[in-house]
Biotite code that builds the C-alpha atoms (Angstrom):
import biotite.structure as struc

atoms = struc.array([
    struc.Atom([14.801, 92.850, -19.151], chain_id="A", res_id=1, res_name="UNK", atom_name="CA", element="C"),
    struc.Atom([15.785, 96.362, -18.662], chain_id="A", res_id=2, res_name="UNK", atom_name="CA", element="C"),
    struc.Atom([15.768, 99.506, -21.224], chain_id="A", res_id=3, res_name="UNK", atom_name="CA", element="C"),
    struc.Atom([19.382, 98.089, -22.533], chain_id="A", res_id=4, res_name="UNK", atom_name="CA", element="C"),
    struc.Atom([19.092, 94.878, -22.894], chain_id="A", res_id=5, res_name="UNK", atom_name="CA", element="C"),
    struc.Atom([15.541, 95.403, -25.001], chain_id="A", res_id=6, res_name="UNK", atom_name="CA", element="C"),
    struc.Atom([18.036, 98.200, -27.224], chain_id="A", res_id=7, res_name="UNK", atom_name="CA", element="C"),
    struc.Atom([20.715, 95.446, -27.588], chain_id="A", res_id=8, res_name="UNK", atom_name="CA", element="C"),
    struc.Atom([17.963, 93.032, -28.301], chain_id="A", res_id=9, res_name="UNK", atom_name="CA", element="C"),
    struc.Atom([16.429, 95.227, -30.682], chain_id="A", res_id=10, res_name="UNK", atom_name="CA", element="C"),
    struc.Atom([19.989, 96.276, -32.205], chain_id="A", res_id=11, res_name="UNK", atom_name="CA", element="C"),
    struc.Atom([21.095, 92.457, -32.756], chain_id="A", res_id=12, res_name="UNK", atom_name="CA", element="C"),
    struc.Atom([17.613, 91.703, -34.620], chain_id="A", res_id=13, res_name="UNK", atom_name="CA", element="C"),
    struc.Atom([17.223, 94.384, -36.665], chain_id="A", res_id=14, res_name="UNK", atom_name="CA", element="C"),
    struc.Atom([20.925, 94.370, -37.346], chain_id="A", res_id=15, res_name="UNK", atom_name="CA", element="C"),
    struc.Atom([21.555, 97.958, -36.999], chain_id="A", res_id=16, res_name="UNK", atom_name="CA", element="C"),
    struc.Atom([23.586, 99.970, -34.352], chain_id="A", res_id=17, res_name="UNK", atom_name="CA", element="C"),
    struc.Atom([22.919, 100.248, -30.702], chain_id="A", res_id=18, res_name="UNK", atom_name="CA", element="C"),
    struc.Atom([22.635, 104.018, -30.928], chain_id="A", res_id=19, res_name="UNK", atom_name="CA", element="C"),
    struc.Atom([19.795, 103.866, -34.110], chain_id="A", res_id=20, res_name="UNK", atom_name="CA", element="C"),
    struc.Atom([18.142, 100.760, -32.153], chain_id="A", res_id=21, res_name="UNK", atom_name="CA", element="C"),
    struc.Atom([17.922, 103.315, -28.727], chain_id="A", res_id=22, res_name="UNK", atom_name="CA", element="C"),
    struc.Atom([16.427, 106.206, -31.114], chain_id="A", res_id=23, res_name="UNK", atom_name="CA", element="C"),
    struc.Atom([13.746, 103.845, -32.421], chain_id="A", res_id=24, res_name="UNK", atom_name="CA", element="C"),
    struc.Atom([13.120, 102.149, -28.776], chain_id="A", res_id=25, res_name="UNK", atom_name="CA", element="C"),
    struc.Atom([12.725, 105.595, -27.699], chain_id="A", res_id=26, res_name="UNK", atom_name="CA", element="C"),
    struc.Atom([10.500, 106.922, -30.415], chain_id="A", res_id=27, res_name="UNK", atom_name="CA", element="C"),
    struc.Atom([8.376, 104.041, -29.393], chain_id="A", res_id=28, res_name="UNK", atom_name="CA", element="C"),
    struc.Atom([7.924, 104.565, -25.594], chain_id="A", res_id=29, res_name="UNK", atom_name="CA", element="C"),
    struc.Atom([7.339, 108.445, -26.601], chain_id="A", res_id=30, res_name="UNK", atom_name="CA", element="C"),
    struc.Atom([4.468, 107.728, -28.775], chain_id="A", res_id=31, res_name="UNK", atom_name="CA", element="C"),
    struc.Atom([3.155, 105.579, -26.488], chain_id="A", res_id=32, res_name="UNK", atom_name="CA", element="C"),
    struc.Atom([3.524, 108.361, -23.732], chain_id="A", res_id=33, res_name="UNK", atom_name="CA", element="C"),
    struc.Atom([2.190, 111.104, -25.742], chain_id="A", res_id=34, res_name="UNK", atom_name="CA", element="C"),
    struc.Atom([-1.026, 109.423, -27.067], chain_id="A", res_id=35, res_name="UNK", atom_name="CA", element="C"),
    struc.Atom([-1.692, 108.212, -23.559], chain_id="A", res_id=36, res_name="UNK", atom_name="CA", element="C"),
    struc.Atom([-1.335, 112.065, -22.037], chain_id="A", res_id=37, res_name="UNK", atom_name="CA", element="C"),
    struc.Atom([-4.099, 112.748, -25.008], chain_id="A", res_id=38, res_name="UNK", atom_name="CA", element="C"),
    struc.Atom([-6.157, 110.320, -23.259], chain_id="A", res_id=39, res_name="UNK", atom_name="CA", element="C"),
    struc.Atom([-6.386, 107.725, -26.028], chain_id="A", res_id=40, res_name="UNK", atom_name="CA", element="C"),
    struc.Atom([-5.499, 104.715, -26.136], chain_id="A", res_id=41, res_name="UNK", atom_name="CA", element="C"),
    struc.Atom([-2.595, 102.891, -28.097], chain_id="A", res_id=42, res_name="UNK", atom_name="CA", element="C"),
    struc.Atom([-3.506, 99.010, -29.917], chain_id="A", res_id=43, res_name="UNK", atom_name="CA", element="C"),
    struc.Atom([-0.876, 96.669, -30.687], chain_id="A", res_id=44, res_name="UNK", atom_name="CA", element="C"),
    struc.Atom([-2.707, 93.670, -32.703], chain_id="A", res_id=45, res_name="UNK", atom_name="CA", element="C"),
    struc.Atom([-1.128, 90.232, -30.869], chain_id="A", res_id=46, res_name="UNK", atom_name="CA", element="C"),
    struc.Atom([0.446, 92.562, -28.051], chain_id="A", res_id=47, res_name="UNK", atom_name="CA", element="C"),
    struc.Atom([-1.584, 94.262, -26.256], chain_id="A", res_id=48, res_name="UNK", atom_name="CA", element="C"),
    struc.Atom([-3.758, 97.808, -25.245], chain_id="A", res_id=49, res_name="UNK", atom_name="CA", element="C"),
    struc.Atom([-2.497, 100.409, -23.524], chain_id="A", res_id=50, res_name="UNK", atom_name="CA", element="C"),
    struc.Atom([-4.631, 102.967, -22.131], chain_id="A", res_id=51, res_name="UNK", atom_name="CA", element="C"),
    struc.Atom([-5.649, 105.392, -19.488], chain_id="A", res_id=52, res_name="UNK", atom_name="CA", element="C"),
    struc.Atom([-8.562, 104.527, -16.479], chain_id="A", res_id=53, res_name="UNK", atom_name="CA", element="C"),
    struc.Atom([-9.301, 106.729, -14.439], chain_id="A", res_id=54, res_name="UNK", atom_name="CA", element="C"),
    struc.Atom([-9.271, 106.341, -10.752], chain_id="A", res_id=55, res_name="UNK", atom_name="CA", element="C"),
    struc.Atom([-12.013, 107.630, -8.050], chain_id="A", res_id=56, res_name="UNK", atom_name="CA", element="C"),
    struc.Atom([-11.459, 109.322, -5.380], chain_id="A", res_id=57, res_name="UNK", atom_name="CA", element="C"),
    struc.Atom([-10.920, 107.282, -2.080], chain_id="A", res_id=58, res_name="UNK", atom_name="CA", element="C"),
    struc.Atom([-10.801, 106.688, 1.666], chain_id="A", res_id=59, res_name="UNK", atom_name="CA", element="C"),
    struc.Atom([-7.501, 104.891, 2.932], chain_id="A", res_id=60, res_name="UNK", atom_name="CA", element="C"),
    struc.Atom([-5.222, 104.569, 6.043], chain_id="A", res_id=61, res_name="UNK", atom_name="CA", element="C"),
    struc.Atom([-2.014, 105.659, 6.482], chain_id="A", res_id=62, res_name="UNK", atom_name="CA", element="C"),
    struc.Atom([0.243, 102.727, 7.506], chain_id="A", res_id=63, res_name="UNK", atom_name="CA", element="C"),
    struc.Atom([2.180, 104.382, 10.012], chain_id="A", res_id=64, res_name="UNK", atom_name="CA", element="C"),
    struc.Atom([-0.308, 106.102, 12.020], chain_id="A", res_id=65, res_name="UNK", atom_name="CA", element="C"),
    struc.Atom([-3.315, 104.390, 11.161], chain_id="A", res_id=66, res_name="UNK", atom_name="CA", element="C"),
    struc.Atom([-5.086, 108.339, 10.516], chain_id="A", res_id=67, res_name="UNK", atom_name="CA", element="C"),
    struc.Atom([-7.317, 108.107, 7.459], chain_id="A", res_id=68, res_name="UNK", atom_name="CA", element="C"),
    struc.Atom([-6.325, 110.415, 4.618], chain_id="A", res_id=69, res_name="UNK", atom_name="CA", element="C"),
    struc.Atom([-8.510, 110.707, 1.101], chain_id="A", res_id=70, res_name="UNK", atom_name="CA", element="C"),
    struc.Atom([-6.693, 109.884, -1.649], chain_id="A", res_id=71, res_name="UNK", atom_name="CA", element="C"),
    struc.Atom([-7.504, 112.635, -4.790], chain_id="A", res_id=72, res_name="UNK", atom_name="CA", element="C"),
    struc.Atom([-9.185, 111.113, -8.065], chain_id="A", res_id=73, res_name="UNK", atom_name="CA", element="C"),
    struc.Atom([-6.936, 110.432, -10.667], chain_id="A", res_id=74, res_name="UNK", atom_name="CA", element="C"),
    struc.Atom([-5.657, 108.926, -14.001], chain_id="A", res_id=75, res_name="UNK", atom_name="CA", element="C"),
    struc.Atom([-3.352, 106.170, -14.145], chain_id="A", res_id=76, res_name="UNK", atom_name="CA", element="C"),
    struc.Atom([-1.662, 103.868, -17.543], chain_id="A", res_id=77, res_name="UNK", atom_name="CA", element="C"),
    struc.Atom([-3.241, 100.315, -17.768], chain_id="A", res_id=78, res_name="UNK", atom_name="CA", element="C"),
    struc.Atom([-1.802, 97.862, -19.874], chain_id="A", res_id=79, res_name="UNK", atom_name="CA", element="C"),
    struc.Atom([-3.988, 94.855, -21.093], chain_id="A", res_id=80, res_name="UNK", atom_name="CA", element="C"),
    struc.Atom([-2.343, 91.601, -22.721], chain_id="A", res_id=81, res_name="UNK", atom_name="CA", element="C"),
    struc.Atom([-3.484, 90.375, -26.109], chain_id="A", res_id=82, res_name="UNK", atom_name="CA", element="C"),
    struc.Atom([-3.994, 86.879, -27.244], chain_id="A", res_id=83, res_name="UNK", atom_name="CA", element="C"),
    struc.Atom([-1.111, 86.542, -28.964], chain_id="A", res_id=84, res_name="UNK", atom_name="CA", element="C"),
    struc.Atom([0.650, 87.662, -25.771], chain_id="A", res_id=85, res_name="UNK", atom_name="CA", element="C"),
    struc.Atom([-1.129, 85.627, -23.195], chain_id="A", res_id=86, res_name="UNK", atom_name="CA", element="C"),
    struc.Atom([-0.665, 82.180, -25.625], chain_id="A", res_id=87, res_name="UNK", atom_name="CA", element="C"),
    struc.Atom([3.114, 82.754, -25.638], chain_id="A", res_id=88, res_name="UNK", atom_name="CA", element="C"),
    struc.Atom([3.409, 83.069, -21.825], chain_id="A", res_id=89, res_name="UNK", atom_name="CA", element="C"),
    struc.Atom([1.744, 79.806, -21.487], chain_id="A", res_id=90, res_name="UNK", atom_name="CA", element="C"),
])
């Protein structure tokens, strides 16, 4: 499912326009974003967590000429299924 089709999805469901259904998909994915860049951590009960781990520094080699290179610390999004999530996979 791409950005569209979850606007159209969102649009037919909630029965309102396209356009208002891509301003509240937005508004979603920006929260998301900008409590994340805070460094906390966003809780959706039945969904999911997302937050931010952060990543040590490392020692890895380059594919293509085998050298090794250090790769620089750093923080990274991490998403982590709820229950009500994982049961409706199954």
């Amino acid at each position: 499912m791409t950005k569209k089709d979850l606007i159209a999805h969102v649009a037919d469901n909630a029965e309102i326009t396209k356009k208002q259904a891509g301003i509240a998909v937005d508004a979603v994915l920006d929260g998301i974003k900008n409590t994340l860049s805070k460094g906390n951590k966003v809780s959706l009960v039945g969904f999911g967590t997302f937050s931010v781990k952060h990543r040590k520094a490392r020692t890895g080699v380059k594919p293509g000429s085998g050298e090794k290179m250090t790769y620089p610390a750093k923080n990274v999004p991490h998403f982590k299924a709820g229950k009500g999530l994982k049961d409706s996979v199954l």
